[in-house]
FIKOLZA-1660 file (N, C-alpha, C; in steps of 0.1 Angstrom, whole numbers, plus 5000, padded with zeros to 4 digits):
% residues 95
   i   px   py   pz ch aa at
   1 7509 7170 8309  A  X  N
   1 7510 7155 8307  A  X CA
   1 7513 7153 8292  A  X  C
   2 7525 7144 8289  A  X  N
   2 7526 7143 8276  A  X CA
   2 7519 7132 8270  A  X  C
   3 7514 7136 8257  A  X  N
   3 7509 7122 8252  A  X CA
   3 7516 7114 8243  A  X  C
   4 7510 7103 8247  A  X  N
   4 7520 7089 8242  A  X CA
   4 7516 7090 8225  A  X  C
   5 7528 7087 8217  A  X  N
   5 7525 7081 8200  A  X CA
   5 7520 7071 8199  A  X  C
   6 7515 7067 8190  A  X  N
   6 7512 7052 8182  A  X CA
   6 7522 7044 8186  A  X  C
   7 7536 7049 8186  A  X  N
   7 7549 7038 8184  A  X CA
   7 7557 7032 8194  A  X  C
   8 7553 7043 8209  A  X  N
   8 7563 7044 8220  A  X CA
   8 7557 7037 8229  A  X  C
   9 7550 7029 8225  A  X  N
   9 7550 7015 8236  A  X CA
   9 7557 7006 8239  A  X  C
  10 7570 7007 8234  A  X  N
  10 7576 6995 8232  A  X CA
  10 7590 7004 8236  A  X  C
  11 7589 7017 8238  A  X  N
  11 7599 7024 8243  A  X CA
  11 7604 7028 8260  A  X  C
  12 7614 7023 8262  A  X  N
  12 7620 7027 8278  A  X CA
  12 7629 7040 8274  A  X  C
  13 7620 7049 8283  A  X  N
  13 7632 7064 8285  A  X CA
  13 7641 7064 8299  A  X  C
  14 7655 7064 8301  A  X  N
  14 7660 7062 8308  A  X CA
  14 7660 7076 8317  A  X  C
  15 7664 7076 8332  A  X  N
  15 7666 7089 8337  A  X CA
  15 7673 7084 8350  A  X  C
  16 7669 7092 8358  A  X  N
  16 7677 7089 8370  A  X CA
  16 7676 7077 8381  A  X  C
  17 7664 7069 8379  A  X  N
  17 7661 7057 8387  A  X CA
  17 7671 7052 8384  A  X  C
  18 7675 7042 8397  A  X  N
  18 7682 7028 8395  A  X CA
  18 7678 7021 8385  A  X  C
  19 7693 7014 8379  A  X  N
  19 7689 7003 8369  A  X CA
  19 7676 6993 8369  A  X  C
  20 7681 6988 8375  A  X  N
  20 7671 6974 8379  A  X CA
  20 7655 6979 8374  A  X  C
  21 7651 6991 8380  A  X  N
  21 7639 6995 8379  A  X CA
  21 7640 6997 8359  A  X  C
  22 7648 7000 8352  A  X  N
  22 7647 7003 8339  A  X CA
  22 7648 6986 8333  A  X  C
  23 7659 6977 8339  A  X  N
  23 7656 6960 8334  A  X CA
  23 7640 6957 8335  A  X  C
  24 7638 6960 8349  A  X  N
  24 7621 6957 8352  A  X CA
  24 7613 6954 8339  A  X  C
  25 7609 6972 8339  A  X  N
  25 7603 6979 8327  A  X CA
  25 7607 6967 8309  A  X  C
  26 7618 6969 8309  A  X  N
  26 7621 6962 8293  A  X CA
  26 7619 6946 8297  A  X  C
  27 7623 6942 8311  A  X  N
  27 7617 6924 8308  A  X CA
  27 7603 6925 8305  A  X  C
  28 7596 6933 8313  A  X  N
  28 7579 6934 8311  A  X CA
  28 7575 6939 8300  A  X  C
  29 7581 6946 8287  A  X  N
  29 7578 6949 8277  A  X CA
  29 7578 6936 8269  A  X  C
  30 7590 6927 8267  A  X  N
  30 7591 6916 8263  A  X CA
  30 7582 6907 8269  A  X  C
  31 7577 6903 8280  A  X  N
  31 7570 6897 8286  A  X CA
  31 7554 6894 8282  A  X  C
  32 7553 6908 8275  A  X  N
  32 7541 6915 8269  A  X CA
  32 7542 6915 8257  A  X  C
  33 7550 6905 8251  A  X  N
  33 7542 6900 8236  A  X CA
  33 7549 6911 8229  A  X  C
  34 7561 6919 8232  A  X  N
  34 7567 6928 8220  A  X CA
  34 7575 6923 8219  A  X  C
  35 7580 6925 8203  A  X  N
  35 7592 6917 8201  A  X CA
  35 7602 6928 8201  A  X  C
  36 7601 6942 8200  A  X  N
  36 7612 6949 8196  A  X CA
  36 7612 6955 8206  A  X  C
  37 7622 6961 8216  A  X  N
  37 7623 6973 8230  A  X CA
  37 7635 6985 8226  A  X  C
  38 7629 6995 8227  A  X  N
  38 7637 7002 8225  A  X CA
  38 7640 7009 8237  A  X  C
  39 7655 7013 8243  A  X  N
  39 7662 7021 8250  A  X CA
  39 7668 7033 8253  A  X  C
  40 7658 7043 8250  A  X  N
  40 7662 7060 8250  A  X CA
  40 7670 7064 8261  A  X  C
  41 7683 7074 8262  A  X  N
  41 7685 7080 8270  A  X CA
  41 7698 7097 8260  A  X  C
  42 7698 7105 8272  A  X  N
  42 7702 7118 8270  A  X CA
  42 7712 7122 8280  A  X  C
  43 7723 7127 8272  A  X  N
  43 7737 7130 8286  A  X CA
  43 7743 7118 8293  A  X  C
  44 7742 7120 8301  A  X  N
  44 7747 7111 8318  A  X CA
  44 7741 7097 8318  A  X  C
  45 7727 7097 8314  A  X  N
  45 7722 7084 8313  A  X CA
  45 7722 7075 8300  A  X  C
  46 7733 7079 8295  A  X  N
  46 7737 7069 8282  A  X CA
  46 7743 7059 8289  A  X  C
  47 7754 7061 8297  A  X  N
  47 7758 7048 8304  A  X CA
  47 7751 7038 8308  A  X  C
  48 7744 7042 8316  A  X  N
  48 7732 7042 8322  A  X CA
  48 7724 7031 8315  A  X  C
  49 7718 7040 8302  A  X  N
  49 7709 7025 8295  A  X CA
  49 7720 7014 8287  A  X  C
  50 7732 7018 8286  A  X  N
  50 7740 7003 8279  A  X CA
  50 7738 6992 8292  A  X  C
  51 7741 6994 8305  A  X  N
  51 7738 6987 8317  A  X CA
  51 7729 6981 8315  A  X  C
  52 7716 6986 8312  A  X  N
  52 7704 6980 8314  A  X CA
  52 7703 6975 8302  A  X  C
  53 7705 6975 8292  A  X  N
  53 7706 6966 8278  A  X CA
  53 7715 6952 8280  A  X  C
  54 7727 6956 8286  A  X  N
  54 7731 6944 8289  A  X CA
  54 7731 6934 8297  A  X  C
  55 7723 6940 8311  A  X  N
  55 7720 6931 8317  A  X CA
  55 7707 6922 8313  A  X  C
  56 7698 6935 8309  A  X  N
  56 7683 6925 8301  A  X CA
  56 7693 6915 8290  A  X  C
  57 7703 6921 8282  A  X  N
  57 7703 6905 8272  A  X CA
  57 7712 6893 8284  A  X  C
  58 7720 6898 8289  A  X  N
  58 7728 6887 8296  A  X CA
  58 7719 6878 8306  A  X  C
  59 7717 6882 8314  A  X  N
  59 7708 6878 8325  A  X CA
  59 7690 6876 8327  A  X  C
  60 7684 6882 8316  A  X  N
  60 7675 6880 8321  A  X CA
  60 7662 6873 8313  A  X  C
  61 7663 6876 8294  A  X  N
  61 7654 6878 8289  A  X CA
  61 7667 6868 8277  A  X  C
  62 7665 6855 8274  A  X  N
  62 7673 6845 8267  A  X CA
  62 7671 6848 8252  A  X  C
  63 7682 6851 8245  A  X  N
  63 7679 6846 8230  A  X CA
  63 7675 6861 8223  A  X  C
  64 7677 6871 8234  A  X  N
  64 7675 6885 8224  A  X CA
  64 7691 6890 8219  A  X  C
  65 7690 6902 8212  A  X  N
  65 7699 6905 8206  A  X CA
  65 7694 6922 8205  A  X  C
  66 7707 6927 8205  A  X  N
  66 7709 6945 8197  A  X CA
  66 7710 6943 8184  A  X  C
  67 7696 6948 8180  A  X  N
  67 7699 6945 8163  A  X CA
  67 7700 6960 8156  A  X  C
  68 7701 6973 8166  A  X  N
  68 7703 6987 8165  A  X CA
  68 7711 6997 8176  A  X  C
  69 7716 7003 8169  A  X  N
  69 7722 7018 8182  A  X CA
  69 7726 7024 8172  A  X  C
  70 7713 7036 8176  A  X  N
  70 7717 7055 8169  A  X CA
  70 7721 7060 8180  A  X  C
  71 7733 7066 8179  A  X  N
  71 7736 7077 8183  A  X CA
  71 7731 7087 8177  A  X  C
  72 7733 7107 8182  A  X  N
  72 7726 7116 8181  A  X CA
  72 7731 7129 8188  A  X  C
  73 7735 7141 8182  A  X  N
  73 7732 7151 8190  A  X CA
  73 7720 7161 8190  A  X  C
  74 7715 7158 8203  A  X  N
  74 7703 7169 8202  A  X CA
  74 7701 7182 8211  A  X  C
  75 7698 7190 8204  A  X  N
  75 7697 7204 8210  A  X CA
  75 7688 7211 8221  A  X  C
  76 7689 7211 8232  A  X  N
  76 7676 7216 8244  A  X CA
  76 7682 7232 8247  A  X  C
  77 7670 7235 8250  A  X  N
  77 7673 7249 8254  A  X CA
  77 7680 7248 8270  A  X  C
  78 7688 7258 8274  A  X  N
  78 7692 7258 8290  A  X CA
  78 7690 7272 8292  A  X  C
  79 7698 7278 8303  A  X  N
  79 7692 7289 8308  A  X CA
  79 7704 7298 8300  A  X  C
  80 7714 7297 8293  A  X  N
  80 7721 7306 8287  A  X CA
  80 7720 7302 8274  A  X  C
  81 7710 7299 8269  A  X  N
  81 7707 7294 8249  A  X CA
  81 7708 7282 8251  A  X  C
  82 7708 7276 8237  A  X  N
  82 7706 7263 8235  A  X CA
  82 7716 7254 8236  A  X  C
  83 7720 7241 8242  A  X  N
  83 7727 7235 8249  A  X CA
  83 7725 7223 8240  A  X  C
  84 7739 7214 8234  A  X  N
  84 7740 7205 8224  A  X CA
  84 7737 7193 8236  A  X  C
  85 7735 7181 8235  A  X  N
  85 7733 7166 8242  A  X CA
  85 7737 7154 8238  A  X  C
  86 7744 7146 8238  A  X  N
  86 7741 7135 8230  A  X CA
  86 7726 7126 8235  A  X  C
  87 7728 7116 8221  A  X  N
  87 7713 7109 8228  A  X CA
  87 7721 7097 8224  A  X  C
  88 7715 7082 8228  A  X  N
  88 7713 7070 8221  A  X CA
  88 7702 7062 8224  A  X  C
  89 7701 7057 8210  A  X  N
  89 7689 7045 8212  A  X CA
  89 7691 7035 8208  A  X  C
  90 7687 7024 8219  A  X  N
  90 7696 7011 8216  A  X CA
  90 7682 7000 8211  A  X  C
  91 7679 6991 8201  A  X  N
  91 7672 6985 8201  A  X CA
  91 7673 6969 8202  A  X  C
  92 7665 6964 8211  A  X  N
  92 7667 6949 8214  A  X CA
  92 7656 6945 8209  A  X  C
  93 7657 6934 8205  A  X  N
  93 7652 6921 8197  A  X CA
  93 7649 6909 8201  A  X  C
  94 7639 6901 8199  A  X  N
  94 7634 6887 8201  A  X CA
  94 7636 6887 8185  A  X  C
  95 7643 6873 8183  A  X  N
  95 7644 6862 8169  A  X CA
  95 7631 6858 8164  A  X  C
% end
């Protein structure tokens, strides 16, 4: 079981669920009284969370904004050595 930080409450990691299930997640973070959401994903699911960033600002959650996006290469091990990844994290905002 991994444990959670101080900080990552306010963090959506993206993976292979449907969208919608990741909007869910970030309306209910905003819903809950945080003002900042942040949007992790790795590889294939980078697409993936711009979708879901866009639709939480377009459609669902009024008056936020991207006030961040790091991009990132990070290094995981695979079964033939270590395998480079991109990452990005997108950060949305309440004013």
């Amino acid at each position: 079981m991994q444990m959670k930080e101080k900080g990552d409450d306010n963090v959506v990691f993206i993976g292979r669920k449907g969208i919608m299930s990741y909007v869910l997640a970030v309306v209910t973070q905003f819903n809950n009284g945080e003002s900042n959401v942040i949007i992790k994903a790795r590889g294939r699911a980078i697409s993936r969370a711009v979708d879901v960033a866009e639709i939480v600002r377009q459609r669902f959650v009024q008056g936020i904004s991207t006030t961040d996006i790091k991009i990132d290469t990070e290094e995981i091990e695979g079964e033939e050595g270590p395998i480079k990844v991109s990452a990005i994290e997108i950060t949305l905002s309440k004013p």
